[in-house]
C-alpha positions as CSV (number, residue, x, y, z in Angstrom):
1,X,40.2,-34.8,13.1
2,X,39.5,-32.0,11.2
3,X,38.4,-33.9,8.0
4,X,36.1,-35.4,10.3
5,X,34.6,-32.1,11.2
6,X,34.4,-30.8,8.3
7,X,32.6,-34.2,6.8
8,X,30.3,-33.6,10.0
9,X,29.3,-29.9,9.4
10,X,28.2,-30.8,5.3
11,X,26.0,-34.2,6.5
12,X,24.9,-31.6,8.8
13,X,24.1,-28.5,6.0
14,X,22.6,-31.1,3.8
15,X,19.9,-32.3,6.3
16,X,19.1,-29.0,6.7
17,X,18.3,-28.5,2.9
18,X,14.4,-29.9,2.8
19,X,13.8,-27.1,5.3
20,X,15.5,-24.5,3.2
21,X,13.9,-25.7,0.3
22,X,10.7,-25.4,2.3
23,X,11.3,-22.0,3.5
24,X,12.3,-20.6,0.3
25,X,9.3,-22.1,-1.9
26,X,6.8,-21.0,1.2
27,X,7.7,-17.7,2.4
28,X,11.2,-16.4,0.9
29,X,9.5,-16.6,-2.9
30,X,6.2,-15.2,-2.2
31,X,7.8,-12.6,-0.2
32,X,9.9,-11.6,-2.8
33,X,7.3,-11.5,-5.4
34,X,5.0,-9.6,-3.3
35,X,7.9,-6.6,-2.5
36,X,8.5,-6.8,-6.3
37,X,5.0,-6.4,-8.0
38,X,4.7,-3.1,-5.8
39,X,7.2,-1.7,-7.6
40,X,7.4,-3.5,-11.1
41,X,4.4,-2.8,-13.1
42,X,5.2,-3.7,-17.0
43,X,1.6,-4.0,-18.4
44,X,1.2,-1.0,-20.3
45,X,5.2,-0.1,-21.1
46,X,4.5,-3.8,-22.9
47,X,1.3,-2.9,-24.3
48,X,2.0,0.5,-25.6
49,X,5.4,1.1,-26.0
50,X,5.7,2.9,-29.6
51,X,3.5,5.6,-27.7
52,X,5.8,5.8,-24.5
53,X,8.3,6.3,-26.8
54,X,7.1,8.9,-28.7
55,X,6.2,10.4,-25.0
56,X,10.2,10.3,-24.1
57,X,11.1,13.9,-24.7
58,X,7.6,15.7,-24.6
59,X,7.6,18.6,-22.4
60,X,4.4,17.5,-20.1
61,X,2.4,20.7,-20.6
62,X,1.2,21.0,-23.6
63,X,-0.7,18.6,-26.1
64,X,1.4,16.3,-27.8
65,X,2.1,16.4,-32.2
66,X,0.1,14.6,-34.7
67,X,2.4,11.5,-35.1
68,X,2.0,10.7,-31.2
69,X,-1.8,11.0,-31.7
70,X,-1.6,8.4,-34.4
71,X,0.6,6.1,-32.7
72,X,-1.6,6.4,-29.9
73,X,-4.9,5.4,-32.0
74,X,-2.6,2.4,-33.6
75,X,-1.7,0.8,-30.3
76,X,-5.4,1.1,-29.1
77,X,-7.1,-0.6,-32.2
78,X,-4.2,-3.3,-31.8
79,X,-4.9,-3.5,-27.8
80,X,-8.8,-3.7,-28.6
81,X,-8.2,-6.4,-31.2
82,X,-5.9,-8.6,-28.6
83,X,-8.7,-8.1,-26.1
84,X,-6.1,-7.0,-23.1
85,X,-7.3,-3.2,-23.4
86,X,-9.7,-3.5,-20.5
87,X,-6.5,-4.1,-18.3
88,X,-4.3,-1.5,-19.7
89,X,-7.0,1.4,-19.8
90,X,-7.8,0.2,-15.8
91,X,-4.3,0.2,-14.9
92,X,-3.9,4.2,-16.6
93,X,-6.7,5.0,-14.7
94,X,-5.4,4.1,-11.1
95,X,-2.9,6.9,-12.3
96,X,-5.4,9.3,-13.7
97,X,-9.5,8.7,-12.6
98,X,-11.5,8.6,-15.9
99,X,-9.1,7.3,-18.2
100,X,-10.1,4.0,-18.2
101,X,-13.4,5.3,-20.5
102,X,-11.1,7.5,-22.8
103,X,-9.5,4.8,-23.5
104,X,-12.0,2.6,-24.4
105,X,-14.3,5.0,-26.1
106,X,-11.5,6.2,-28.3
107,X,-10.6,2.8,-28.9
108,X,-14.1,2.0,-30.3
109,X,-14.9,5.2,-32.0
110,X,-11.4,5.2,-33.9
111,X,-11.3,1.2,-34.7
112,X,-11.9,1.7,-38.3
113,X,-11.3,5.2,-38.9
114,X,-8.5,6.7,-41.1
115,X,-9.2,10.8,-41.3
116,X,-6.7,13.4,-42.5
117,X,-6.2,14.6,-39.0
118,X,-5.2,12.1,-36.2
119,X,-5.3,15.1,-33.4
120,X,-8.9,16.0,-34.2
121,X,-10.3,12.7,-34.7
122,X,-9.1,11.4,-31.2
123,X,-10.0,14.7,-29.4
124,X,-13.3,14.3,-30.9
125,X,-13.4,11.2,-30.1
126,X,-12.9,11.9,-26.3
127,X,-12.2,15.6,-24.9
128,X,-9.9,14.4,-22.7
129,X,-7.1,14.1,-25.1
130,X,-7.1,17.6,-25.7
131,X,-5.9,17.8,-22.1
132,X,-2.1,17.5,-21.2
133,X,-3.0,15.3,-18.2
134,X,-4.6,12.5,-19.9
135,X,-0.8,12.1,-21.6
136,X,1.0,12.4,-18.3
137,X,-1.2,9.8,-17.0
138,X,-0.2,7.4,-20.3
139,X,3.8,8.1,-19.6
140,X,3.2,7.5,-15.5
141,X,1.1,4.7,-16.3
142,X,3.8,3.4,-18.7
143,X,6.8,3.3,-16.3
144,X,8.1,-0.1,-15.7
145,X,9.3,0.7,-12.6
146,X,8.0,3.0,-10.5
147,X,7.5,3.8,-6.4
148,X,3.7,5.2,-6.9
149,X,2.5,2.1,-5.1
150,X,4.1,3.2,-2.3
151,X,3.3,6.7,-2.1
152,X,0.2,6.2,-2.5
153,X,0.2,3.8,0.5
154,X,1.6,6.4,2.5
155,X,-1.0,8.8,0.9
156,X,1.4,10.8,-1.1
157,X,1.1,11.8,-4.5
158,X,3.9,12.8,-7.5
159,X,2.2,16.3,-8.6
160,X,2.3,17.7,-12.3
161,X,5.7,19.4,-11.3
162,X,7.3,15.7,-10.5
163,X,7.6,16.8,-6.8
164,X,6.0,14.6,-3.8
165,X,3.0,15.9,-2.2
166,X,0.4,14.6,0.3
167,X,-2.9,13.3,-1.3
168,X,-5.6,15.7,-0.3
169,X,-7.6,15.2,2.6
170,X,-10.5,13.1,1.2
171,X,-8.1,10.7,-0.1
172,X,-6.0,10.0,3.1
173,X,-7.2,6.6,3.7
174,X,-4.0,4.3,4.6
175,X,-1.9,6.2,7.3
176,X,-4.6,6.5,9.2
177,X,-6.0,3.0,8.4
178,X,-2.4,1.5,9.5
179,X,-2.7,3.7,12.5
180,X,-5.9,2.5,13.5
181,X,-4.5,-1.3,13.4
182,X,-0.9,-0.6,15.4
183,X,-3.3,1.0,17.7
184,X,-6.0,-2.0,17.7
185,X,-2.2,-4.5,18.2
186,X,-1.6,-2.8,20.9
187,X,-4.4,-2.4,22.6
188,X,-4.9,-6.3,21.9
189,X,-1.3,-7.0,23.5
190,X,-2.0,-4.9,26.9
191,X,-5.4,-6.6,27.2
192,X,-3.8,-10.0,26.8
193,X,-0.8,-9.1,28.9
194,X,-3.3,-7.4,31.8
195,X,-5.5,-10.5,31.3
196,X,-2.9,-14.0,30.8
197,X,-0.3,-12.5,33.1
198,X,-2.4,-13.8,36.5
199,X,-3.5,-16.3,34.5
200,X,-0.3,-17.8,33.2
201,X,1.2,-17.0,36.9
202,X,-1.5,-19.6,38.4
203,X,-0.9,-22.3,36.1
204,X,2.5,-22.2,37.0
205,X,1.8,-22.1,41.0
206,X,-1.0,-24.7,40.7
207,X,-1.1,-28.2,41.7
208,X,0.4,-30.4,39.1
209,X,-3.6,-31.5,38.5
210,X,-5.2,-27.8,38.6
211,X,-2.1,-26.9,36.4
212,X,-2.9,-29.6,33.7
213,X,-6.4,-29.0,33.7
214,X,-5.6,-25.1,33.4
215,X,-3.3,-25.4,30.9
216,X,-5.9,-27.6,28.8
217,X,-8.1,-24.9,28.8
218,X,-6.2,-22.4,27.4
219,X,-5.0,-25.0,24.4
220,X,-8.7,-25.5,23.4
221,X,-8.9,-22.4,21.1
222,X,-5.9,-23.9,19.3
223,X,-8.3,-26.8,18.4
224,X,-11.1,-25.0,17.4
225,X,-11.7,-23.7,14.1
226,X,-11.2,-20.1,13.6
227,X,-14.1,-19.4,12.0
228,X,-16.0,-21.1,14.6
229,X,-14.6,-18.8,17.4
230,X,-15.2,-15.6,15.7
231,X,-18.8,-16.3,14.6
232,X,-19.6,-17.9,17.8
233,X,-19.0,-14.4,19.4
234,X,-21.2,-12.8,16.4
235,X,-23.8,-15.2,18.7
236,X,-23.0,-13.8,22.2
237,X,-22.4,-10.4,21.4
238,X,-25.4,-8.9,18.9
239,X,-27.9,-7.2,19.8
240,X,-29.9,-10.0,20.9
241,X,-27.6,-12.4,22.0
242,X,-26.4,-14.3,25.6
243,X,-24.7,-10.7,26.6
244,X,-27.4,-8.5,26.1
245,X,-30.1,-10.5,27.4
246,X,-27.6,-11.2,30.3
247,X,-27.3,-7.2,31.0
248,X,-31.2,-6.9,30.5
249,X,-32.0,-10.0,32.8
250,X,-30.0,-8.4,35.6
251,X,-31.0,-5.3,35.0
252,X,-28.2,-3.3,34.2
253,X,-29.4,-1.9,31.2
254,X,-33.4,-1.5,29.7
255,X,-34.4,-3.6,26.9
256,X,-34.4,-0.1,24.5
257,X,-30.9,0.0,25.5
258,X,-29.2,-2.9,24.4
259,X,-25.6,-2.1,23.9
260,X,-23.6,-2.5,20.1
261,X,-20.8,-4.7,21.0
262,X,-20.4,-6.1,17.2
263,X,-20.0,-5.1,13.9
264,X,-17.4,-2.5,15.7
265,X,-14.4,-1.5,17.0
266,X,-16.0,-3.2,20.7
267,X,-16.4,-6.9,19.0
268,X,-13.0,-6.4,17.1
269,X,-11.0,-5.9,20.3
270,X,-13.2,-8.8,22.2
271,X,-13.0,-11.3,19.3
272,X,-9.5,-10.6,19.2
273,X,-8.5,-11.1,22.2
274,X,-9.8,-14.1,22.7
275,X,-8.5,-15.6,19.8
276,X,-4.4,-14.6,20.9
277,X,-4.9,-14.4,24.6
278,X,-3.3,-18.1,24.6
279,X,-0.3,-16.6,22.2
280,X,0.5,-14.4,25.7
281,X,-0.3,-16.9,28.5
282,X,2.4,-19.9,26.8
283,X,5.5,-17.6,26.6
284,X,4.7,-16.5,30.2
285,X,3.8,-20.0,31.4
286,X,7.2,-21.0,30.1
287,X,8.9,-18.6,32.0
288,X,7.6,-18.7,34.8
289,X,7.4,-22.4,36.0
290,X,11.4,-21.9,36.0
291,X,11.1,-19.4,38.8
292,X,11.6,-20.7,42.1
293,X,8.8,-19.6,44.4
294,X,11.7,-19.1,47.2
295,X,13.1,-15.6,45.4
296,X,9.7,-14.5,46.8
297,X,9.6,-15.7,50.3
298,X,13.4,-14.7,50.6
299,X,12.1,-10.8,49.5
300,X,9.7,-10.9,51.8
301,X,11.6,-12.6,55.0
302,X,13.7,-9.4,53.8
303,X,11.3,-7.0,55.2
304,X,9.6,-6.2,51.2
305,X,6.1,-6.2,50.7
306,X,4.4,-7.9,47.9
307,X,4.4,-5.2,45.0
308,X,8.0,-4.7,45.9
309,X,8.9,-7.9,45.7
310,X,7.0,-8.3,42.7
311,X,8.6,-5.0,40.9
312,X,11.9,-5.7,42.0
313,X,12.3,-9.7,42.0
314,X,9.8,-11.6,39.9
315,X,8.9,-9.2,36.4
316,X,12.4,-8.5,35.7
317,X,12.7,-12.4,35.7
318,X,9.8,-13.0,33.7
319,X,10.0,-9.9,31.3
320,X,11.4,-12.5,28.7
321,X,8.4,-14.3,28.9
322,X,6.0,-11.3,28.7
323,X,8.4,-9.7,25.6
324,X,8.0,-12.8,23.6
325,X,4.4,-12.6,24.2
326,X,3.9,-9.2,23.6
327,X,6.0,-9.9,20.4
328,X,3.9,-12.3,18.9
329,X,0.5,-11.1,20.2
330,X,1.5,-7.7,18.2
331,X,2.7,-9.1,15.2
332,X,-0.2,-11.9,14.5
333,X,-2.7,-8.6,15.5
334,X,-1.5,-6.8,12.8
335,X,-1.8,-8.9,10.1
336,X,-5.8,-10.5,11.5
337,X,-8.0,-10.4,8.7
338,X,-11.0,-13.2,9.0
339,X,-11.8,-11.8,12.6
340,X,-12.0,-8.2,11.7
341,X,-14.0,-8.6,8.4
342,X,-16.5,-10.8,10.1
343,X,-17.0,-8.9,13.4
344,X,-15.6,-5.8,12.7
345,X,-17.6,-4.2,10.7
346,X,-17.0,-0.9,9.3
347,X,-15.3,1.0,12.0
348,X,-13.6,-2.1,12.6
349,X,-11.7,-3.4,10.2
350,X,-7.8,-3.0,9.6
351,X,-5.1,-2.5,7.2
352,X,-5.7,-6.5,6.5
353,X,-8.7,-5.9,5.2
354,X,-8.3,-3.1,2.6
355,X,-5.2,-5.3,1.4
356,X,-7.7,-8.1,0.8
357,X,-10.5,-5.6,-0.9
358,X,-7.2,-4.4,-3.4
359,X,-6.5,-8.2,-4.2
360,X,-10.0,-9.4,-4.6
361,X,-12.1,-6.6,-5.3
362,X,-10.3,-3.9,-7.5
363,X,-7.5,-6.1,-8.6
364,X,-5.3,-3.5,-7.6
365,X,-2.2,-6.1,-6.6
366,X,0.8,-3.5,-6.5
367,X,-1.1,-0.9,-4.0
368,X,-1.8,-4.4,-2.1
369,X,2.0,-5.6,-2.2
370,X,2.9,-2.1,-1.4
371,X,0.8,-2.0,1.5
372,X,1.8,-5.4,2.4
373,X,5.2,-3.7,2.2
374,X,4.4,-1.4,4.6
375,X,3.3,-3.7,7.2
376,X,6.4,-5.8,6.5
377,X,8.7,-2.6,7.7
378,X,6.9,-2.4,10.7
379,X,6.9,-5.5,11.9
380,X,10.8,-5.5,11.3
381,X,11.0,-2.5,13.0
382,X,9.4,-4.1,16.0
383,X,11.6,-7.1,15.8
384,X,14.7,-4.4,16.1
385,X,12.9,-3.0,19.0
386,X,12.9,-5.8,21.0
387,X,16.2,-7.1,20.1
388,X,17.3,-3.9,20.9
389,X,15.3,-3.7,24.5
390,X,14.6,-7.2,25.6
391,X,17.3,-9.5,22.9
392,X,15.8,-11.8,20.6
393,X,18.7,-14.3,22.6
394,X,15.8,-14.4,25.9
395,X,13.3,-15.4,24.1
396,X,11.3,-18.4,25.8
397,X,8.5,-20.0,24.2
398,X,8.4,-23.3,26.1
């Protein structure tokens, strides 16, 4: 018998393995890579390591000697000959701003010179050299491993004394970028919630026919195209589209006064919505057709009115429902990109979209994982909420 089991439970592990295969190759892998590359950052300890080196026990204030300067102008006639300087001086000056042309002018100006004094030739060759921060920004730059990713993706900063310090105010862009999309989630969720509860509520306490013909409705987003949904509301909701001339034809509002409703935070929220309102209505749907409609008449032949019936008898029994919702409305909201960028404009857009600009746009991948990072903690922490308030065991989805 218990061979027999235990043959059962390994035919049973082994079906299993395509999934795991899948999951791993699909999500576990690029999730690991992504969490990695905002911390590893090799390029320029491989590039210039003979420098870094000779960087290893200078003091960090003042310039260093003539054998680190020649070193230095080595490794950047080398770099310039394998053609990978223009990445190494970029990555040294996400660390320091400006270094990236230091580098390359001293490159150029020193490719084929050979003077007495190494010191002088490269300060002349760029001032900055003279400077004891262009040579902390080469050994910060030069760290294989480091957690400036991150800081800076909670816009901190390591100073000149090694110590952790807020970035100054001009340059406090993420916190209050990732504050501006938890807020955006959740004001997405309550809209959906306020909006698919009723909803979700009538399918369920329809007719079998009005119930099918409901629920059919709220399925059609899933087969449109996404694209198609969001730029269709770039149609209804600019300046001259169905809404305006709808408030204008009614005369709610004059034709000088047509209101902005995209290319802001207004057709963010709109376009959003209606793109994971059905992500709230299913989970609630699929709780609430397994509520007998008796528990209410029984409250009531009890001497309750509605809203106590409703506070006290039917949300506790469909908070699963509503949990799961608000769960996966939040989490998908966070992580939106097409919609924002498209409709959002420039007050609209989220933390999605500056992790998109640092992938495409400044190439900047290890401030992207990091703040990909970010966004990863916080969804976790959410999942620990709920599992903490609601347990992920009462989830219903269907």
């Amino acid at each position: 018998m218990a061979r027999a089991l235990r043959s059962a439970r390994v035919r049973a592990a082994l079906l299993t393995l395509p999934l795991v295969a899948f999951i791993g190759a699909t999500f576990v892998a690029p999730l690991g890579a992504m969490l990695i590359r905002g911390v590893h950052q090799p390029l320029v300890a491989d590039s210039m390591p003979r420098t870094l080196a000779r960087l290893e026990g200078w003091d960090g204030r003042s310039v260093p000697d003539e054998a680190t300067f020649r070193t230095l102008a080595s490794e950047l006639r080398s770099l310039r000959e394998r053609r990978v300087l223009g990445a190494v001086a970029a990555r040294v000056n996400r660390v320091e701003s400006g270094m990236r042309g230091a580098l390359v002018r001293t490159a150029r100006k020193l490719r084929r010179a050979s003077p007495a004094s190494w010191r002088e030739a490269t300060i002349a060759a760029d001032p900055a050299w003279g400077e004891a921060r262009a040579w902390r920004a080469i050994r910060r730059a030069g760290e294989r491993y480091t957690a400036r990713h991150y800081l800076n993706a909670l816009d901190l900063r390591r100073d000149a004394a090694g110590a952790v310090s807020a970035q100054p105010p001009e340059r406090r862009i993420y916190l209050s970028l990732l504050g501006r999309t938890l807020a955006v989630a959740a004001a997405i969720t309550a809209i959906c919630l306020v909006l698919g509860y009723p909803l979700a509520h009538l399918i369920a306490n329809a007719r079998p026919a009005t119930s099918n013909l409901l629920l059919l409705l709220v399925l059609v987003p899933f087969w449109t195209s996404l694209l198609v949904r969001t730029t269709s509301w770039i149609v209804l909701l600019q300046n001259q589209g169905v809404v305006n001339d709808l408030l204008v034809a009614v005369g709610l509002i004059d034709e000088e006064e047509r209101v902005a409703l995209i290319y802001n935070m207004t057709g963010t929220l709109i376009a959003m919505t209606h793109v994971l309102l059905p992500f709230m209505i299913l989970p609630l749907y699929a709780v609430m057709r397994t509520i007998p409609p008796q528990y209410l008449r029984a409250a009531a032949s009890l001497g309750a009115t509605w809203r106590q019936a409703f506070v006290r008898v039917y949300w506790p029994q469909t908070l699963p429902g509503a949990a799961a919702g608000a769960l996966l409305v939040f989490i998908l909201a966070i992580g939106y990109y097409i919609t924002p960028a498209l409709v959002g404009g420039r007050t609209g857009q989220l933390i999605s979209n500056m992790i998109a600009y640092h992938m495409q746009e400044s190439l900047n991948w290890g401030l992207a994982a990091a703040l990909g990072g970010v966004l990863l903690v916080c969804v976790a922490a959410l999942y620990l909420v709920y599992d903490r308030l609601v347990g992920i065991e009462r989830m219903r989805l269907a």
